[in-house]
C-alpha positions in Angstrom: 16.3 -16.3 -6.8 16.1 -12.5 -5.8 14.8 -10.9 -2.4 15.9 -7.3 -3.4 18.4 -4.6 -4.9 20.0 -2.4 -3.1 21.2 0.7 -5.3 20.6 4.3 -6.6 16.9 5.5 -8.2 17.6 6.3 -11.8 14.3 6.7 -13.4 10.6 6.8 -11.3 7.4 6.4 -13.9 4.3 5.3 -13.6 4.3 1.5 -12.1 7.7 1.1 -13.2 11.5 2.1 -11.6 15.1 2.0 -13.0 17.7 0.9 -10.1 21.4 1.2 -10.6 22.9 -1.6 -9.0 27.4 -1.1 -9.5 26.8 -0.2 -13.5 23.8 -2.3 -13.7 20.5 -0.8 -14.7 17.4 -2.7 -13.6 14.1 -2.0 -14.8 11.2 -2.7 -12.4 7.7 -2.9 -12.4 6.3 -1.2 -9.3 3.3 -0.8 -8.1 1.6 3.3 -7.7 1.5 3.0 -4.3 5.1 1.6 -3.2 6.3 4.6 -5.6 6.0 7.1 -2.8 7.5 4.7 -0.6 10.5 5.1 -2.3 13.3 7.5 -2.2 13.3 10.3 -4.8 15.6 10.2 -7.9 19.3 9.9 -7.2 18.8 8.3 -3.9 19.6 5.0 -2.8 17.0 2.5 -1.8 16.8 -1.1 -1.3 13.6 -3.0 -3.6 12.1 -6.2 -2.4 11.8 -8.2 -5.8 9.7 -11.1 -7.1 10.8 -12.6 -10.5 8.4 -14.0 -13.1 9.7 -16.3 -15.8 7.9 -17.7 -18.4 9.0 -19.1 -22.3 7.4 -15.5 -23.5 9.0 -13.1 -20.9 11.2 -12.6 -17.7 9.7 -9.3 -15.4 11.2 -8.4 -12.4 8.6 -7.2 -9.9 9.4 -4.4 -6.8 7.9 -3.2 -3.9 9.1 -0.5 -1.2 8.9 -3.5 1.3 8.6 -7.1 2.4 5.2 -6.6 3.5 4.0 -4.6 0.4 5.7 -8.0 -1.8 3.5 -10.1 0.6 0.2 -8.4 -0.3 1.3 -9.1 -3.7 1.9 -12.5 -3.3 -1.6 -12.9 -1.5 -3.2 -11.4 -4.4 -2.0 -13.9 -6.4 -3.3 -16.6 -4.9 -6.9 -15.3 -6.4 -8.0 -17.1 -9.2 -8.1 -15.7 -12.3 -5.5 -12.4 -10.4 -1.6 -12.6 -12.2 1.3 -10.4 -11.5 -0.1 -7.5 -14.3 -3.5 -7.8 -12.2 -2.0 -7.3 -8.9 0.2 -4.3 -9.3 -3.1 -2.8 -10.9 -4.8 -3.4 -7.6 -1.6 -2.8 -5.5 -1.6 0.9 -7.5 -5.2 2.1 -7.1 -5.2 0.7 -3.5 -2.8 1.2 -0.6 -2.5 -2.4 1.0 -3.4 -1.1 4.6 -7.1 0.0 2.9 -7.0 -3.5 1.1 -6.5 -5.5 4.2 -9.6 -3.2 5.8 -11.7 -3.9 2.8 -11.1 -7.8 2.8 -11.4 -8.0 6.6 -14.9 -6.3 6.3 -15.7 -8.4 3.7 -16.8 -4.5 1.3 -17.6 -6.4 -1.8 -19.4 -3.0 -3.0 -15.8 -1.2 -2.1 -13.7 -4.0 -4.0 -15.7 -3.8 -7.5 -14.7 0.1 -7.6 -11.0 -1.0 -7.6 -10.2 -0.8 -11.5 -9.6 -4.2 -12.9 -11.8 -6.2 -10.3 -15.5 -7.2 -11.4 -17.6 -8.5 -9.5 -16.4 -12.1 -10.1 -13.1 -11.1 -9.1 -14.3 -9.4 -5.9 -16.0 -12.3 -4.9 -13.1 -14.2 -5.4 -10.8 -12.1 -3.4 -12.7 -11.7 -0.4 -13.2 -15.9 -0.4 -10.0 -15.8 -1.5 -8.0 -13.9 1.4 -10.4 -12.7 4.1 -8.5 -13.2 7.2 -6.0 -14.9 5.4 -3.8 -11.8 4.4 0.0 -12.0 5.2 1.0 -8.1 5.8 3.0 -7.9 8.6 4.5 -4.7 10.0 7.4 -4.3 12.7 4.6 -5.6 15.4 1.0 -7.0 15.6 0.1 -3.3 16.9 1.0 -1.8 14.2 -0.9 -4.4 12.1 -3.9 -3.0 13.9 -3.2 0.4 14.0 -2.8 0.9 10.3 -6.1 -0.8 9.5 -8.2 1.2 12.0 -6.2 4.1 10.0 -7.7 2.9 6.9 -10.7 4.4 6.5 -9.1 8.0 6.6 -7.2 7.2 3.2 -8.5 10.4 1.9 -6.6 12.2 5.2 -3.2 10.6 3.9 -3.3 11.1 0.8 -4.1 14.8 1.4 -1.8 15.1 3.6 0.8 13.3 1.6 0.3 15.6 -1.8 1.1 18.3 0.6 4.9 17.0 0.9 4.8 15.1 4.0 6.0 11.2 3.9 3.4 8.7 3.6 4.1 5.9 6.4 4.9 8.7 8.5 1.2 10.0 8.2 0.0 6.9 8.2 1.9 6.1 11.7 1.0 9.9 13.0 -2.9 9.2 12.3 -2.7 6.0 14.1 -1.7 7.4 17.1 -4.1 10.4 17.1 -6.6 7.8 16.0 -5.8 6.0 19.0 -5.9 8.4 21.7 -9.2 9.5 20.2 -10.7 6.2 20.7 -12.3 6.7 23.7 -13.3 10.6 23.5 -17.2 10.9 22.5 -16.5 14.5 21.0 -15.0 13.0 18.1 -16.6 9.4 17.8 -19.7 11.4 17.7 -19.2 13.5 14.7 -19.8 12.5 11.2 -16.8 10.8 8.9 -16.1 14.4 7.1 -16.0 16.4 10.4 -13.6 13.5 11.7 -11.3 13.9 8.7 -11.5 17.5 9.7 -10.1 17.1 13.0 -7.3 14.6 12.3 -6.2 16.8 9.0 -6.1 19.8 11.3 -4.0 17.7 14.3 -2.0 15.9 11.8 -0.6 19.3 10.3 -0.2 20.4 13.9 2.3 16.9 15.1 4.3 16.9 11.9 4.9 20.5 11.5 
């Protein structure tokens, strides 16, 4: 019934936005992550919805894009995973480390995720591995983000020190990239690898 809202930011909490659509106020449950994704307070921003409608309740579910909504639509394909379940995942877990962990089949890695046991880990990786429908502007970039993955701890530095998010996330990609082949850096240990990309990250976006 609704693919999204296009309006002005009123209120930004914790898994949950208010969206001003012409005089009327929407209240949104959104997922941690997608909340950085999102325009500040008093800016306008278009939210990709999902609706949920049951005898008890109506919710209105939002996400910063069409692929973000698709992760959450995968997640609800596990057994035993609702809406509630999935934005708790979504908000503990950027999607682009998600897809990684599924891909790789980390069970250990999905069990520290809050609200997934190790039933529900099982489930998930049976579930969705290989099977995810994320899709960014091109299969490249598909591939880049997920090689990017396992430097979550880079972006989220990086992002608590002002800088966009998918910006980072697109700027360690390509230094990710072009460091594919270079055996000074593939050599060194996760932590002195973090190093480097923090301290050329800093240096591209300045």
């Amino acid at each position: 019934m609704f693919n999204s809202l296009t309006g002005i930011i009123t209120g930004k909490f914790p898994k949950q936005i208010f969206i001003d659509t012409n005089g009327v106020e929407w209240d949104l449950c959104v997922p941690d992550s997608n909340l950085d994704m999102l325009p500040p307070v008093g800016n306008e921003a278009r939210v990709f919805t999902w609706l949920q409608h049951t005898d008890q309740l109506m919710t209105l579910y939002g996400f910063a894009s069409a692929e973000e909504r698709s992760v959450f639509l995968d997640l609800l394909k596990v057994d035993g995973v609702g809406p509630k379940g999935a934005v708790k995942i979504m908000s503990s877990v950027s999607s682009s480390r998600l897809l990684d962990v599924l891909e790789r089949g980390d069970l250990e890695m999905l069990e520290k995720i809050p609200g997934v046991g190790k039933k529900t880990a099982g489930k998930m990786i049976l579930t969705l591995k290989g099977k995810l429908t994320m899709r960014e502007s091109s299969a490249g970039d598909v591939v880049r983000l997920a090689a990017a993955s396992p430097y979550a701890d880079v972006v989220l530095s990086l992002a608590s020190m002002g800088y966009d998010k998918k910006l980072v996330e697109q700027k360690l990609a390509q230094l990710l990239e072009s460091l594919t082949n270079d055996a000074a850096f593939t050599g060194k240990s996760q932590k002195e690898r973090e190093d480097i990309l923090f301290r050329r990250a800093i240096v591209e976006l300045a």
